[in-house]
C-alpha positions, 0 to 999 in steps of 0.5 A: 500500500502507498504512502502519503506524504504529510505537510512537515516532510514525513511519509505515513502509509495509507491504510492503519491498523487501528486498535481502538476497543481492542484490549489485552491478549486480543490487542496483543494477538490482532496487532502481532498479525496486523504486522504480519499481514503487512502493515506498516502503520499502527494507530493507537491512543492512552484511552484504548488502554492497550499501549502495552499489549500493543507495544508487546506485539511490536515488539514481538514483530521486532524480534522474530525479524518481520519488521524494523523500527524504522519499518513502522508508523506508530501514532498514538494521542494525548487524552483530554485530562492529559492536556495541561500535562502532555510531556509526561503523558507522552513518556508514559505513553512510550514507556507502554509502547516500549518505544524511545519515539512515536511517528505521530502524537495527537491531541484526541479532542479538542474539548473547547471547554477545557479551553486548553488545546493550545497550550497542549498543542504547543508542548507538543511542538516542543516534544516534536524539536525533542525528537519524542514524535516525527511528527504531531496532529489532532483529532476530531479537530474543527476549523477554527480550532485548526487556525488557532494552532496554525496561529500558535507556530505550527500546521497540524500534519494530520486532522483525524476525524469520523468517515465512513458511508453515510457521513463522508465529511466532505466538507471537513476533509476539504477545510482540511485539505485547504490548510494542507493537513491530510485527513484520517477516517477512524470508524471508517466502517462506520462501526460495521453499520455499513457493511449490510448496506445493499448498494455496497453489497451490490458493488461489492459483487460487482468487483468480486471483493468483500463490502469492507474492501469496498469501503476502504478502497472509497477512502482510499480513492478519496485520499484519506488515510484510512484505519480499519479494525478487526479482531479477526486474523482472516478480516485483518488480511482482507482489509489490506488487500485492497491494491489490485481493484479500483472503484469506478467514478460512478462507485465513488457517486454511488457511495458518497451518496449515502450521505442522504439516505443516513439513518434511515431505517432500511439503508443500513448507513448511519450519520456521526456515531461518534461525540460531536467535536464542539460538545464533547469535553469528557474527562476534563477537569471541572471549571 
C-alpha cells in the first residue's frame, strides 16, 4: 500500500491498523498479525488502554525479524485530562509502547471547554524539536480550532476525524485539505453499520471483493488515510488487500451518496456515531 506524504516532510502509509476497543491478549494477538499481514502503520491512543499489549506485539514483530523500527508508523494521542500535562503523558505513553519515539502524537479532542488545546498543542511542538514524535496532529479537530494552532507556530500534519458511508465529511476533509493537513477516517466502517448496506453489497459483487474492501478502497480513492479494525486474523488480511481493484467514478457517486439516505431505517448507513467535536469535553477537569 502507498504512502502519503504529510505537510512537515514525513511519509505515513495509507491504510492503519487501528486498535481502538481492542484490549489485552486480543490487542496483543490482532496487532502481532496486523504486522504480519503487512502493515506498516499502527494507530493507537492512552484511552484504548492497550499501549502495552500493543507495544508487546511490536515488539514481538521486532524480534522474530518481520519488521524494523524504522519499518513502522506508530501514532498514538494525548487524552483530554492529559492536556495541561502532555510531556509526561507522552513518556508514559512510550514507556507502554516500549518505544524511545512515536511517528505521530495527537491531541484526541479538542474539548473547547477545557479551553486548553493550545497550550497542549504547543508542548507538543516542543516534544516534536525533542525528537519524542516525527511528527504531531489532532483529532476530531474543527476549523477554527485548526487556525488557532496554525496561529500558535505550527500546521497540524494530520486532522483525524469520523468517515465512513453515510457521513463522508466532505466538507471537513476539504477545510482540511485547504490548510494542507491530510485527513484520517477512524470508524471508517462506520462501526460495521455499513457493511449490510445493499448498494455496497451490490458493488461489492460487482468487483468480486468483500463490502469492507469496498469501503476502504472509497477512502482510499478519496485520499484519506484510512484505519480499519478487526479482531479477526482472516478480516485483518482482507482489509489490506485492497491494491489490485479500483472503484469506478460512478462507485465513488454511488457511495458518497449515502450521505442522504443516513439513518434511515432500511439503508443500513448511519450519520456521526461518534461525540460531536464542539460538545464533547469528557474527562476534563471541572471549571
Amino acid at each position: 500500500m502507498s504512502d502519503i506524504s504529510l505537510n512537515d516532510g514525513t511519509t505515513i502509509p495509507q491504510v492503519g491498523f487501528g486498535t481502538w476497543q481492542l484490549k489485552g491478549d486480543v490487542a496483543y494477538e490482532s496487532t502481532l498479525a496486523a504486522i504480519t499481514a503487512g502493515y506498516r502503520h499502527i494507530d493507537t491512543a492512552a484511552i484504548y488502554a492497550n499501549e502495552e499489549e500493543v507495544g508487546r506485539a511490536i515488539a514481538e514483530a521486532i524480534s522474530q525479524g518481520i519488521v524494523t523500527r524504522e519499518d513502522l508508523f506508530i501514532t498514538t494521542k494525548l487524552w483530554n485530562a492529559d492536556q495541561t500535562r502532555a510531556a509526561e503523558a507522552l513518556d508514559l505513553s512510550l514507556s507502554k509502547l516500549g518505544l524511545d519515539y512515536v511517528d505521530l502524537y495527537l491531541i484526541h479532542w479538542p474539548c473547547p471547554g477545557y479551553g486548553q488545546y493550545v497550550p497542549a498543542w504547543k508542548a507538543m511542538m516542543e516534544l516534536k524539536d525533542a525528537g519524542k514524535t516525527r511528527s504531531i496532529g489532532v483529532c476530531n479537530f474543527y476549523p477554527e480550532a485548526l487556525d488557532e494552532l496554525i496561529a500558535a507556530g505550527a500546521t497540524p500534519a494530520v486532522n483525524q476525524i469520523e468517515i465512513h458511508p453515510g457521513f463522508s465529511q466532505d466538507e471537513m476533509r476539504e477545510e482540511n485539505s485547504a490548510r494542507t493537513i491530510t485527513t484520517q477516517a477512524w470508524s471508517p466502517l462506520g462501526q460495521g453499520t455499513v457493511l449490510e448496506n445493499k448498494e455496497i453489497l451490490r458493488i461489492a459483487d460487482e468487483v468480486g471483493k468483500t463490502a469492507a474492501q469496498v469501503i476502504i478502497r472509497w477512502h482510499i480513492q478519496r485520499d484519506d488515510v484510512v484505519l480499519p479494525r478487526s479482531s479477526n486474523a482472516e478480516r485483518i488480511a482482507q482489509n489490506l488487500d485492497v491494491a489490485d481493484f479500483k472503484l469506478s467514478n460512478d462507485h465513488m457517486a454511488i457511495i458518497t451518496a449515502l450521505d442522504d439516505l443516513a439513518d434511515q431505517e432500511e439503508s443500513g448507513v448511519t450519520g456521526r456515531v461518534g461525540p460531536h467535536p464542539h460538545e464533547f469535553n469528557r474527562d476534563t477537569p471541572a471549571e
